[in-house]
C-alpha positions, 0 to 999 in steps of 0.5 A: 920282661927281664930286667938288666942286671943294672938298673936305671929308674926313677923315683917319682910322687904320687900326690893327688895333685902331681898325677899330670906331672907324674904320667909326663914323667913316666911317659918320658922315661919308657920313651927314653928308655929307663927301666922303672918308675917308683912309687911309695906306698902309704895308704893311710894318706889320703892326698895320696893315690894308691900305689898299686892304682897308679902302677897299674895306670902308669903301666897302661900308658907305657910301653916298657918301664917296669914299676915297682912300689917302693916299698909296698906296705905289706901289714895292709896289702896281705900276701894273697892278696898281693899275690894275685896284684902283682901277677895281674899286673905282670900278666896285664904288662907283659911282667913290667913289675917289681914287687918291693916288699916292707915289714911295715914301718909306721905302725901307728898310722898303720894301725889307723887302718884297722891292722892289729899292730905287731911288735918288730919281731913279728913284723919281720917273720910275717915279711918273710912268710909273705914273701914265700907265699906270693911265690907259692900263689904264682907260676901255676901248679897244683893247689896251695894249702898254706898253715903259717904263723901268719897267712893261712890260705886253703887249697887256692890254685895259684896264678900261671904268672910266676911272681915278680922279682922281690926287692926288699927294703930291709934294715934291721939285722933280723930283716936284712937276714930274711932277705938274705934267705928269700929275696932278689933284691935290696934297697939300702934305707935311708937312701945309704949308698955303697960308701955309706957305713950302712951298706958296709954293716949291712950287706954282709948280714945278707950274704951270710944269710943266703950262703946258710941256705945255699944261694948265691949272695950275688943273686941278690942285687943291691938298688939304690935309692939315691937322690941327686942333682944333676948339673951343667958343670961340674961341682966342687965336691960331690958328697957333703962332709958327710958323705952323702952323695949331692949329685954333679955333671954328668961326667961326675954322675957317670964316673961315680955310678960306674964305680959303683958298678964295678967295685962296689957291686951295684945292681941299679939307681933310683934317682930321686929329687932332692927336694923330694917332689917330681924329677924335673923333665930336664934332669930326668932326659940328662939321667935316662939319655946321657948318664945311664947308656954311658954307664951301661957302656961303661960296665962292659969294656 
């Protein structure tokens, strides 16, 4: 499966008691034809499931959407092992993932699983080295022998499946750099958007990045994380004084996103909830059956 060079999902949660509510929103969503579904990962959470549990389960119940974990907690899924994940499940789906890849964020709770803690520097380098390895672990060829600072791995026949696109959720300079190198894909923390301040500072570190080891920064395409509501009429404003994004009708949500897309570069949108839980069923067919085809129709004009 190949995805559309934009993106429209959906941020879903994956607490113990939303399961129903999470397979009636995924099961929507592949009917009316959004591309991903998005899930956190904190293993260390108990009334939780595990991303990568629920991914495999989502996509067994639909047809078309792709899944990505949003941003998968790397110190505690090591890159091997990931690698062997996501190629099974793009093997298992017909390619419906997306590997979204973090240095790791709460390392104290992190720690709690057993997982040595390093410091931010190493955490980075150990990222960027996992995300090369994944690679080298899929897509057949002969043995890997791999003697990194971080993963070692011995004479392992990688996975005929190639790996999945990675999409980053980088922030620091040193992060935002090692996507710039060896990624496809970036969501801006934070849920900062194209006219966030943090987007400004921090797409160029990953362009600059990618053109000193000679790839074209427009490979690499940004996806938001953007929460939102979705209303009858239209608002009066739709950022607060801020700046941050609050949603609108969807003329507003289509003349914003559509912009987005043709000057700022956007590459996709997540919508999620403002409230942070499960994206009501109503919002959820506004955003897949009205505001994403008039954007894609939009873009091409």
């Amino acid at each position: 499966m190949s995805l559309p060079d934009v993106t429209f999902g959906f941020g879903a949660h994956s607490g113990v008691d939303d399961i129903p509510e999470l397979l009636r929103a995924a099961e929507q969503a592949d009917r009316d034809g959004l591309d991903l579904f998005s899930l956190s990962d904190h293993p260390y959470l108990a009334d939780r499931v595990d991303a990568y549990a629920a991914i495999g389960f989502v996509l067994g119940r639909t047809r078309r959407i792709a899944g990505i974990a949003n941003v998968t907690n790397l110190p505690t899924r090591p890159a091997p092992m990931l690698s062997r994940t996501v190629t099974s499940l793009a093997a298992l789906s017909g390619g419906r993932i997306v590997l979204g890849m973090g240095a790791g964020g709460l390392w104290n709770r992190i720690a709690d699983m057993g997982v040595p803690p390093l410091s931010a520097g190493d955490a980075v380098d150990a990222f960027e080295e996992a995300i090369t390895l994944v690679r080298k672990l899929s897509g057949g060829g002969g043995p890997v022998t791999h003697q990194g600072r971080f993963y070692r791995v011995h004479n392992i026949d990688p996975a005929a499946t190639p790996a999945p696109p990675v999409w980053t959720g980088s922030v620091g300079k040193k992060s935002l750099a090692a996507t710039g190198r060896v990624a496809d894909g970036w969501i801006p923390g934070h849920a900062a958007d194209w006219r966030s301040d943090r987007y400004r500072t921090s797409r160029p570190i990953i362009d600059a990045a990618a053109l000193e080891v000679g790839r074209d920064p427009g490979e690499i395409r940004t996806v938001y994380n953007l929460p939102g509501i979705i209303t009858d009429q239209p608002l009066p404003d739709t950022r607060n004084p801020e700046g941050r994004w609050l949603g609108g009708s969807p003329d507003q949500w289509i003349a914003e996103l559509t912009e987005a897309v043709l000057h700022y570069g956007a590459g996709g949108f997540t919508l999620f909830s403002p409230s942070g839980g499960m994206q009501d069923s109503r919002s959820l067919a506004v955003w897949a059956q009205e505001i994403a085809p008039a954007v894609r129709t939009a873009i091409v004009k």
